[in-house]
Every structure is written in structure tokens, then in C-alpha cells.
MISE-140912 format. One record per residue (C-alpha): residue in three letters; x, z, y. Coordinates in steps of 0.1 Angstrom, whole numbers, plus 2048, in hexadecimal, padded with zeros to 3 digits. Layout:
N
ALAXZY...
This chain:
399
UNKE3E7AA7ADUNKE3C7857BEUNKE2177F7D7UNKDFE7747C9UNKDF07557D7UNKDD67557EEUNKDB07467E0UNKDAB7287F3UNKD847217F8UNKD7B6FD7FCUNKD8D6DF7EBUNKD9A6D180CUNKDAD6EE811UNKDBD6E97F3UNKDE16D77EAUNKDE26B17E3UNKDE76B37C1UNKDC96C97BEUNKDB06B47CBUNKD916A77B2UNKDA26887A1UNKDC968C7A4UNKDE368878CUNKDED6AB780UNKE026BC763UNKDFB6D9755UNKE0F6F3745UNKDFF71172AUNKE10733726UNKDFE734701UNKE1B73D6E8UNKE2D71E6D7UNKE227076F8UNKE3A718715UNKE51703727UNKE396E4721UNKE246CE73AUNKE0A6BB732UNKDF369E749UNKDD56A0755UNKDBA69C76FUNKDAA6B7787UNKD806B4780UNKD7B6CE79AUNKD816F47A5UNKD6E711790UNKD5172179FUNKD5E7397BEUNKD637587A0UNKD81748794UNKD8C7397B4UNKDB27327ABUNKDA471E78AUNKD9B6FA788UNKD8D6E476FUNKDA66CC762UNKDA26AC748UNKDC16A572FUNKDCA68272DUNKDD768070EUNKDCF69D6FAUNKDA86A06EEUNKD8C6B56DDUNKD846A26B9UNKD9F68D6A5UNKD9166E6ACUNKD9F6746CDUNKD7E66C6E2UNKD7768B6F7UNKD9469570EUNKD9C6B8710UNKD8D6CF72DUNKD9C6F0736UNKD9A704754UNKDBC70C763UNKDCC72677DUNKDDC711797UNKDFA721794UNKDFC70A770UNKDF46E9780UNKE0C6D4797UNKE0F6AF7A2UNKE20694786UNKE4469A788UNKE5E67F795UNKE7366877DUNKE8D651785UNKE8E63077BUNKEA9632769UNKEC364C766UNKEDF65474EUNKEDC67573EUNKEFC68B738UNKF036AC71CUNKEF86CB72CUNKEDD6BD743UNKEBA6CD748UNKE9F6B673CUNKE766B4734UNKE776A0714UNKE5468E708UNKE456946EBUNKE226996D9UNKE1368C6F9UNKE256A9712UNKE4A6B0723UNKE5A6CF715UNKE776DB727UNKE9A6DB714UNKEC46D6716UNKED36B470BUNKEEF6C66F4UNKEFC69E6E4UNKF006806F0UNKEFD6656D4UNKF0A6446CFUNKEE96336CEUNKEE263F6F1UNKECB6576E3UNKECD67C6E9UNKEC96A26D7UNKEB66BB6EEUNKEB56DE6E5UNKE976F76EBUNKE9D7176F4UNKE777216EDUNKE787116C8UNKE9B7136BEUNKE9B6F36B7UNKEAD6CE6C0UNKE9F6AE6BAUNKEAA68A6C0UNKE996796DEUNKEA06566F4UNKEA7656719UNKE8764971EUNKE77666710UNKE8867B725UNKE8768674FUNKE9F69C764UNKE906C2760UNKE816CB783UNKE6B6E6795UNKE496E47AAUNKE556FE7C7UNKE467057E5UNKE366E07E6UNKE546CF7E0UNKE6B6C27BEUNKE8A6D47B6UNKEA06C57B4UNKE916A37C5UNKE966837B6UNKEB36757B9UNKEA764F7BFUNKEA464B7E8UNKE816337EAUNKE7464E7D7UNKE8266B7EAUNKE7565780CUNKE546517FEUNKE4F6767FCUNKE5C680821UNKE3C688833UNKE2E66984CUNKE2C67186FUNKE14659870UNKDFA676863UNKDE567E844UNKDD565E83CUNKDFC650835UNKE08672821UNKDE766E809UNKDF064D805UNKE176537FBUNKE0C6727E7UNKDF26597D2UNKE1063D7CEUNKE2665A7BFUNKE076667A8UNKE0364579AUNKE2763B794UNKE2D65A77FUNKE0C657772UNKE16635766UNKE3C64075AUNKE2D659745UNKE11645734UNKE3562772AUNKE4564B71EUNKE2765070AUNKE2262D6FEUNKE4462B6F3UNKE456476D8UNKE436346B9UNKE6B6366C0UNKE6465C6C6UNKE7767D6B3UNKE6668F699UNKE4A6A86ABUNKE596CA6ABUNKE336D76BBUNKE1E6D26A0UNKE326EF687UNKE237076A8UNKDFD6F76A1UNKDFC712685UNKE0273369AUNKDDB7306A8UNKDC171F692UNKDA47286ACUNKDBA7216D0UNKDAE7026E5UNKDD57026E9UNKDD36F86C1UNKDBA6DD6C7UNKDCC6CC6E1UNKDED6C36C9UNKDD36BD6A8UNKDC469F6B8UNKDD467E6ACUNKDED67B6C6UNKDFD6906B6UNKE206896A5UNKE3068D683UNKE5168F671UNKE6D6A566DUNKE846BA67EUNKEA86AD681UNKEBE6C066BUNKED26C768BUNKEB76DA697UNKEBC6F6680UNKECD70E697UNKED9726673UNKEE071B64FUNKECA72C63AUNKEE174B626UNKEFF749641UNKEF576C647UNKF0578A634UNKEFD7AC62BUNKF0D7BF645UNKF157A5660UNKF117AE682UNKEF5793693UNKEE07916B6UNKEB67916ADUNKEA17836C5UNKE7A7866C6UNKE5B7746D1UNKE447896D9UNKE3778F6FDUNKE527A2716UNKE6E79D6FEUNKE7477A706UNKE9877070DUNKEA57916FDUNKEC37936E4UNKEC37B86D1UNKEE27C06BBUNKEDA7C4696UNKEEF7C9674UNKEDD7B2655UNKED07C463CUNKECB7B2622UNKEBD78D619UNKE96794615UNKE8D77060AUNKE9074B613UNKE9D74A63AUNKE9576C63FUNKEA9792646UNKEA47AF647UNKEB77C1662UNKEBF7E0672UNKEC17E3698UNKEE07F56AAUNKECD8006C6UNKEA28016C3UNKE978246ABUNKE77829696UNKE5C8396ACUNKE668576A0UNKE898596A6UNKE9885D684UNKEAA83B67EUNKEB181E68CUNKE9280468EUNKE937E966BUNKE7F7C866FUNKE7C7A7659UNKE8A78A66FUNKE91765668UNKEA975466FUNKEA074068CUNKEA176269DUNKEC476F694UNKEE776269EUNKF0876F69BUNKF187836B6UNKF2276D6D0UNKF4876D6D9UNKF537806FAUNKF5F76D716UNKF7477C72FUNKF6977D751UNKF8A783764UNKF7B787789UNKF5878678DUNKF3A775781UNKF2D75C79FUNKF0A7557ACUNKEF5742793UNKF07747778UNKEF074C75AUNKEFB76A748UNKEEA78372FUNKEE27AA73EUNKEE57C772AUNKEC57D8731UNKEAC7E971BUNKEC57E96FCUNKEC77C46FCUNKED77A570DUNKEBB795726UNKEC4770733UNKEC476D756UNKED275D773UNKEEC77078CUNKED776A7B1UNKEEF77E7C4UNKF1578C7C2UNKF167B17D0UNKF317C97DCUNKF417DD7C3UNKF3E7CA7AAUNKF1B7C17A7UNKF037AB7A1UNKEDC7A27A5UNKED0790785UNKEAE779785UNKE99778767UNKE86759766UNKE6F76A749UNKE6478475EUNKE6C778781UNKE7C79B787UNKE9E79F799UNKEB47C078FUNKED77C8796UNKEF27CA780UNKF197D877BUNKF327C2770UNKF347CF752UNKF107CD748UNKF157A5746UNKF20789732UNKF23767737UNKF04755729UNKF0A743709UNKEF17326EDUNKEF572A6CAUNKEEF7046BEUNKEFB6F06A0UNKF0D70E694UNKF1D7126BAUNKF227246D3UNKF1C7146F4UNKF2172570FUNKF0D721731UNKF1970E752UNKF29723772UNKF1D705783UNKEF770A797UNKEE16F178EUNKECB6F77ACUNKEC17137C2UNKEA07197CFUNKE8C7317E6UNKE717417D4UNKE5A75B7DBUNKE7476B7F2UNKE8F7677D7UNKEA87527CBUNKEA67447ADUNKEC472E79BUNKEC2719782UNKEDE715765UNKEE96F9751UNKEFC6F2733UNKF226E7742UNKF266C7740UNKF436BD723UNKF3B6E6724UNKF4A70570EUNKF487066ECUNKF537216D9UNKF5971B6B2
């Protein structure tokens, strides 16, 4: 298990982007809102009870519909951190790790086309879905670690203004406030800009919890409407068969990231199976385990490809562990052909043979793309490392 962080107990003690009044976003692990950030201002630290929780004030998303009363929520500190960095201008490439904006927060996706118009389609892992966005509604994905961005941005005035001053505290406030308000300010023209914006994908998740503050937040009248594209539906409705071998996936709690094998059934209705699982039983043993599943959930069995020597480090790959396939990320290459395999989902790190892996692939647009060999950045956390993957670039596609 990683390290808990230690209560600090007065607000000088705390970091910069904790203080009363800074510039913040804020991230939710409610269902339907992971992978999402979200701005913000910290009011205050809770009372000493809940001494890793502070009081924090959304900027755009509010209480009522007439959008008058800001939203307040206290929030672990662990789910805050400082506005992240944007270039100026950058040109975005297939296969690249992004936050994309929309309904007023940056969810985190994987620019799968490049379009004529300039314009981009980013997938969503969490969603299963990919909508149409511009490159100014999109940033370079990045990571709040250990106080600093990773990876940093790439712009130098920007990566000098963050260097610490030797000329002491006074100066590194002042630098820390420049950077809060130029983001600040980049992400209020993102916001500003979204007449141009793709259809909402959120507000289909409003539904799952009529009573959550998490609901209120996206119900307000930022809030945006219109469709999905039609390339954002991951499986035709009926291209499933009775008897087809398929990969299920679920959503609930501890089986995120998790591909089971599974046989259909039968077709039980519109978009929906019913399926029969190769490896999970009935609680009492007698047969193998039936469940209704859509469609967003299944794919077909993705196509084997040959690892001829051995997998390298960060790889992404899928583990076969528990009866199912569990994406992770390959932190270390052992003797004997062996491997340590990180799972972001978990933050757990277990060791694998060769032939308890496969390359890492996802299916989109009726394709299957298969993950980059190439690190997207390594990092130092909580006494592991942790890689990141990306989508190769002009990448694999197996038809």
C-alpha cells in the first residue's frame, strides 16, 4: 500500500496551491466523473477533524440553474492541485495523451483522428466514447507529482518561470501567482470559446445519481447539449451473434480495467446480450456465471500479436490475473522471463511470466488499435515507477 500523507496543521505549512485564495482543480472519484478536473478556489482548511480536507469554491459549476450560487464541497487534498500548464500553441498529433474541455471541466482522453478542419476525435476510455473537439479545447495530458508537472511544459519562458528564485520566497510566490493567473485566464478563453464546442458526452452520466452534489454540479446551466458523434459508438448495435466469442468489461468498483472472456447468448433486447462467461461460476459452482450486458461493454476477441523477444519496460500490456485481462503498464523487465506490471487502477505492482501477457490493444471505430512500445513519461512515485502509454503515433491497427 502507498504511503499516507502526513496532516499538516496550520495553512502556512501547507503547499502553494493550498493556500486560502489559489487557483486550484479539482478532481471527483464519484462514478461517471473519473479522469475529470474541474476549477476552483480554496475557501479554507476543514476544522482539525478532517485535517487533509479543505473547503473549495467551483468556478464554473453552481448550486441552482440560474447559476448564482457557486458550488462548495470539501475536498481531500490528495483531489486538489495547482491549474495545469498550457502552451500557447501546440500542434496536436494521433495517439497523443490529452485533457479535452467540455461541460465546464478537462477529461482526460487519446486523439485517435486527425481531421481536415484541424479539428480532432478523442476517445475515452472511461465512457467508451469519441467526440469531435478543436485544438483549443484541448491541452497535452500531464501529472501533479511530487510538486512538479509531468511531463513539464514544453515552452521554455514558461518552464524558467517555474525554476525556483534564489532570490527567496517573496519571488517564488510571486512566479507561482503569474502561473496561477495565466492558466486561470487560458482556461476561462477555453471556456468562453465553447459555442464551437462537441456535443456533451457528461450530461447522459447526470442520470446515474438524482440526489449526488456530483449531479448538481453538471445540471446547472453550464451545462452542454447535443449529440454523440456517430463515431463514438465503439459497437454497431446486432454485430453480435449467438455463439461468438467476445471480451465483457464491467464498471463496478475493483473491476475497472478488466476484460473477462464470455460466449453471447443470445440477443436480450435493443443493444443488449446476454452472455455466458468462460471463466467466473454461479456462487454455487454448478455453471458458468450468465449476466445481461450491453454493448458498450462487450468487444470481440482481440487479435494476438506475437511478441518474439520480450515485452520492454512501459509497455502497456493486459495481465491475466483473476480470470481476466487487467491493463497495466510493464515498470520493470526481470530475469527469466519476467516482468513487474503497474496498475494505475489500483496503484499495485505484481509480477508476471511472459506468458501471462499481451500487448495492450483497444477497440475504436470498429478497430483494433493497438498501444505504443514507446514511454510516454516515467515518474518516481511513492517508491515506484510508474509509465505512462500512449497510442503510437501513425500506430497499429489491426482490421
Amino acid at each position: 500500500m502507498p504511503p499516507k500523507r502526513k496532516a499538516t496543521t496550520s495553512a502556512t505549512q501547507d503547499p502553494l496551491h493550498l493556500q486560502p485564495g489559489s487557483q486550484v482543480e479539482i478532481s471527483s472519484n464519484d462514478p461517471g466523473f473519473r479522469g475529470s478536473w474541474f476549477t476552483g478556489t480554496v475557501l479554507k482548511r476543514t476544522p482539525s477533524r478532517n485535517p487533509d480536507k479543505f473547503l473549495v469554491q467551483y468556478t464554473h459549476i453552481f448550486q441552482d440553474e440560474a447559476g448564482t450560487k457557486p458550488l462548495k464541497e470539501n475536498i481531500n487534498a490528495v483531489d486538489l492541485r495547482p491549474l495545469a500548464p498550457r502552451e500557447t500553441s501546440r500542434k496536436f498529433k494521433f495517439g497523443e495523451e490529452v485533457d479535452a474541455f467540455n461541460d465546464d471541466g478537462w477529461w482526460e482522453g487519446v486523439i485517435t483522428k486527425e481531421l481536415e478542419n484541424g479539428k480532432f476525435h478523442v476517445y475515452f476510455k472511461s465512457s467508451k466514447e469519441q467526440l469531435e473537439f478543436g485544438e483549443n479545447q484541448l491541452r497535452l495530458h500531464r501529472e501533479w507529482v511530487n510538486g512538479s508537472w509531468k511531463p513539464p511544459l514544453e515552452e521554455k519562458t514558461q518552464t524558467e518561470k517555474e525554476v525556483k528564485s534564489s532570490k527567496g520566497q517573496n519571488e517564488e510566490k510571486m512566479s507561482n501567482k503569474t502561473r496561477t493567473e495565466n492558466s486561470f485566464e487560458s482556461d476561462k478563453a477555453v471556456a468562453e470559446g465553447k459555442v464551437e464546442s462537441n456535443k456533451a458526452f457528461i450530461q447522459e452520466k447526470l442520470e446515474c445519481d438524482n440526489n449526488a452534489a456530483s449531479k448538481e454540479k453538471l445540471e446547472s446551466d453550464k451545462a452542454g447539449t447535443g449529440e454523440k458523434l456517430e463515431s463514438g459508438k465503439i459497437t454497431k448495435e446486432g454485430s453480435f451473434s449467438e455463439g461468438e466469442d467476445v471480451e465483457v468489461c464491467s464498471d463496478d468498483d475493483g473491476f475497472k480495467g478488466a476484460w473477462f472472456s464470455a460466449t453471447i447468448v443470445k440477443a436480450v433486447g435493443k443493444g443488449r446480450y446476454l452472455i455466458q462467461y468462460k471463466s467466473l461460476r454461479t456462487e454455487d459452482d454448478t455453471d458458468f456465471l450468465k449476466e445481461e450486458i450491453d454493448t458498450l461493454h462487450i468487444r470481440p476477441c482481440p487479435p494476438e500479436i506475437f511478441v518474439a523477444d520480450q515485452f520492454k519496460k512501459c509497455d502497456e500490456v493486459d495481465a491475466l490475473y483473476n480470470d481476466g485481462w487487467w491493463v497495466g503498464v510493464v515498470s520493470s523487465v526481470l530475469s527469466d522471463s519476467k516482468y513487474q506490471v503497474y496498475f494505475r487502477t489500483s496503484k499495485e505492482e505484481l509480477m508476471f511470466n511472459h506468458s501471462e501477457l499481451r500487448l495492450h490493444q483497444d477497440w475504436i471505430d470498429a478497430k483494433w488499435i493497438a498501444a505504443s512500445q514507446v514511454c510516454h513519461y516515467t515518474l518516481e512515485h511513492f517508491g515506484r515507477y510508474m509509465c505512462f502509454s500512449m497510442v503510437l503515433h501513425g500506430g497499429l491497427v489491426v482490421k
